[in-house]
Structure formats: C-alpha cells, structure tokens
N, C-alpha and C positions, 0 to 999 in steps of 0.2 A: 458857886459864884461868890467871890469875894466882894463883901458891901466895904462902902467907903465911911468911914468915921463911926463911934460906938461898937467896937471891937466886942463881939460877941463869941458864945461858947463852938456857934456854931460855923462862924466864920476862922475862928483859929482851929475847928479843925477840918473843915475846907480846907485851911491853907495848909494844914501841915499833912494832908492828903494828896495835895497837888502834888508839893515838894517829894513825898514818895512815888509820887505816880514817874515826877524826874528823873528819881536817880536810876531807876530802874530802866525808864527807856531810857535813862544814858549806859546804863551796862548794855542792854537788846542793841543800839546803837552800835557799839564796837563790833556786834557780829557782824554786823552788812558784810556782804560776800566782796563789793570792792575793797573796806577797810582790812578785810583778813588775807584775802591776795595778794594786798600791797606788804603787811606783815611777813606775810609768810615769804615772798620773795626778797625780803632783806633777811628774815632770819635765815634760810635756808644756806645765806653765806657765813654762819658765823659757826664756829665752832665747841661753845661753852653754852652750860642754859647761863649761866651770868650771863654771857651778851646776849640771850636770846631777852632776858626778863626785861634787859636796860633798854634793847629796841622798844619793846612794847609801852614800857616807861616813857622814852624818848616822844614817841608817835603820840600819846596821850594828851604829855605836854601840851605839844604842837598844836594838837587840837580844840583843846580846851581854852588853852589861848587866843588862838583864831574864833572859835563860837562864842568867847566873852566879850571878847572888842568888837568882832563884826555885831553882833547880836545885842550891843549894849547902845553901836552908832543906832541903828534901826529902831530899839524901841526909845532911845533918849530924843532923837533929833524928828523921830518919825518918818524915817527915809519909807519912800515909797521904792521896790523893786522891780522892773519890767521884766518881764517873761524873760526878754531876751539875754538881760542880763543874769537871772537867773539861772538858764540855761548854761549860760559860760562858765559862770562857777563850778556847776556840777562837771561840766567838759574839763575842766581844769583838772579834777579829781579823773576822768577816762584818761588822758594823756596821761598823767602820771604812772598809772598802770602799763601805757604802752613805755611809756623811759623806763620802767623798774625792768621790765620785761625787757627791753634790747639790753640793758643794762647786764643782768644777768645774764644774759645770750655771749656777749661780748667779753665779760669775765671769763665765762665758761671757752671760748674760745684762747683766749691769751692764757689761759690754763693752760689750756692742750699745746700751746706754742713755747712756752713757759717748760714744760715736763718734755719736750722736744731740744731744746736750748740744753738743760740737765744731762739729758742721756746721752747727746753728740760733746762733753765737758765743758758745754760754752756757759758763761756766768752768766745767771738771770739778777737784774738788777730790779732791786725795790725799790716802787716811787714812794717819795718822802709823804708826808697829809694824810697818811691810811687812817690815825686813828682820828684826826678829825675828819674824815668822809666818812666814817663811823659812827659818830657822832652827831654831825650835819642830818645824815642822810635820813636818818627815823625821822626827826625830829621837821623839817622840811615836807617828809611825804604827809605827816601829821598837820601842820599848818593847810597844806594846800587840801587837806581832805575836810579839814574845818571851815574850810573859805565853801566847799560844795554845800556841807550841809547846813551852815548859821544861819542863812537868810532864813529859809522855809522853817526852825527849829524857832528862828525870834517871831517869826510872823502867825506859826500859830499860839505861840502862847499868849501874843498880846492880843489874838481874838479870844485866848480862855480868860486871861490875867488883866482887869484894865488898870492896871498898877503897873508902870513904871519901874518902880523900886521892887516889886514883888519880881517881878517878870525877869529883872537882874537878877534877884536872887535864885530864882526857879534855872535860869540859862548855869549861872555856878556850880548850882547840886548836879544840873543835868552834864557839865563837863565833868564834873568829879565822879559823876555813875560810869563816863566813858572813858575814864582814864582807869577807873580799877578794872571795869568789862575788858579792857584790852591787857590789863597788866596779869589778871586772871587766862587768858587765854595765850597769850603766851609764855604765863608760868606752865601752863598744861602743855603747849610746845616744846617747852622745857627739857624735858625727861626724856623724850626719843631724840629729842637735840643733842642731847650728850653723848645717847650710845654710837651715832653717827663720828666721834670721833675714833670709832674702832674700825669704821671701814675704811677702805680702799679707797687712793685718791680718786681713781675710776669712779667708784659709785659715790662718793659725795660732789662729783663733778656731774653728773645724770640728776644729782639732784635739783645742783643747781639749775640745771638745764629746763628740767619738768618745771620748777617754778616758773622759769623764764617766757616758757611756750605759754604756760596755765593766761599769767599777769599779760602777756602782750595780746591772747586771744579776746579775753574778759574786756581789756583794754579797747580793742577793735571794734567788738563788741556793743559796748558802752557809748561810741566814736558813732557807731551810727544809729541807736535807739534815741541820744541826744539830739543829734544834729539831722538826723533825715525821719525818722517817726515822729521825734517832738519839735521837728521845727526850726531847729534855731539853725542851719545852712536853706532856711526856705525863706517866703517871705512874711509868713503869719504863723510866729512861733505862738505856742500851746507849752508853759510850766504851770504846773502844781503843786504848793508845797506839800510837802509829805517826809 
C-alpha cells in the first residue's frame, strides 16, 4: 500500500514493485486469446515479417493510447462505470474479431476472383488506400481493443493505488508492457511469416481463410458470452473488472 506524504524506504519500494507487477501484466496482457486473433488475422495478410512486426507495433500503439486517455478520464474525473457500459466496451473488442474475420473471408474470396480475372487475360485492377488500410487497420483494431480493456485496467488499480498521479503512472508502464508483449509476439510471428512467401498463392490464401474462420468464430463467441451470459442484451447486466 502506498502511504500519503513522508515517502519512506518502504513505500518506494511498494511503488516501484507495483510498477513491475504493471509492466508485466501489460506484456500477459497482449496474450489474451482475442488480442492475438485479432493480430494474427491482419498479419496472416501480409507478406514480409517487417510488416508482420509494424502490425504488432501498430495495434500496440492503438492500445496504449486508448488505456491512457480512457484510464486517465476515470481515475482524474472519478468516472463511475455501469456494468452495462462496461459490457459494451468489451462487445466492441467481440465485433471487431467478427469484422477482421469476414474481412479476411471476403479478401480471400476477391482473391480467388481476382486469380480468375488473370487466367481468363482480363486486368485486375488495384484499389488506390492499400497502404494506408495497412496502416489504419492495426492500429484501429488496437484502439478499439484498449477501449475493452481500460476501464476494468483503471478501476482496479485505483482500488490498489489511491494516487491519482501514481495510478497514471502505473496505467503508462502497463501500456508500455503491452505494446512490447505484442511487438515480441509478433516478432515471434515473424519468421514463419516470411517463409509463407515461398508458398503457393493457394496456400497463403487457406491461410488467410483459417484466420478468417478462427477470428469470426472467437468473435461469435465472445458476441454471446458478452451479451447473453453476462447480460448486457438482458435486463440485469453482471461486469467485472478483470
């Protein structure tokens, strides 16, 4: 517990215990099984680990940005959260998983229309924005997955932290654990990402596909453990941060 005034030996290293306890669940953080579905079905379209590494880079961003600002309103203003809107948040993060997922479905098909267009001599035409939808896209699914998790992320550390200012600081290290947990794990995506550019447009289009199924099921998933287990399409929603 951090005391208030008279900064003691034991108190800075309380805090500087806490702050580790952060960065670390901000790396654990980036595993969640929605944050790496959602990675994995963007990188799964890319071709180089460079863009494998810059999604993960990207989505970090995203993140740590959205759990600063959201997480900084909450513990500066004192916002109170309702279940329900909590709930929404996190639903924001399930959709998302279902868009990545038809998204990649949909790719995958204008592929296969695409590689049809080719073999009968007819010109396939590329839409202009590719590389900023490349850009946009991590970095978006990254903000909206930090809108799921900041509320529950501020509200328990202002039940550990009753510092304001610490509690700011504690949400910073803890985005910075999640931005390298993710950039380490998709450097680790990395290396089989690469050798994917030896296959067959066939099989990196399967790939895409399996992403596509994997993110839209998790998605569906998620769509009803949200909204019909915990409530929030009932009338007496049940959130707990965590």
């Amino acid at each position: 517990m951090i005391l208030r005034g008279g900064a003691t030996v034991s108190a800075v290293t309380d805090l500087l215990a806490l702050l580790g306890v952060g960065f670390f669940l901000g790396m654990r953080h980036a595993t969640d099984p929605d944050h790496v579905m959602a990675v994995t079905a963007i990188v799964a379209r890319e071709g180089t680990a460079r863009a494998a590494v810059a999604v993960g880079a990207l989505w970090g961003v995203g993140h740590t940005m959205t759990v600063i600002v959201v997480g900084t309103a909450i513990a500066f203003f004192g916002l109170v959260v309702p279940p329900r809107l909590g709930l929404s948040m996190e639903m924001s993060a399930a959709a998302m998983l279902v868009i990545l997922g038809a998204v990649n479905l949909s790719s995958a098909l204008g592929q296969i229309e695409r590689q049809g267009k080719l073999a009968s001599g007819r010109h396939a035409h590329v839409l202009p924005g590719r590389t900023l939808g490349r850009v946009a896209r991590p970095l978006v699914v990254g903000v909206v997955h930090g809108l799921a998790g900041s509320a529950a992320v501020a509200l328990l550390v202002l039940a550990t932290v009753h510092s304001v200012n610490w509690a700011l600081v504690y949400l910073t290290v803890f985005g910075v654990g999640t931005m390298l947990g993710m950039l380490l794990l998709t450097a680790v995506m990395a290396r089989p990402l690469a050798k994917t550019a030896a296959w067959s447009a066939g099989s990196r289009l399967s790939l895409v596909r399996l992403t596509g199924f994997a993110s839209l099921a998790l998605g569906l998933f998620l769509v009803y453990r949200i909204g019909v287990v915990d409530g929030l399409f009932a009338h007496a929603a049940a959130w707990t941060p965590q």
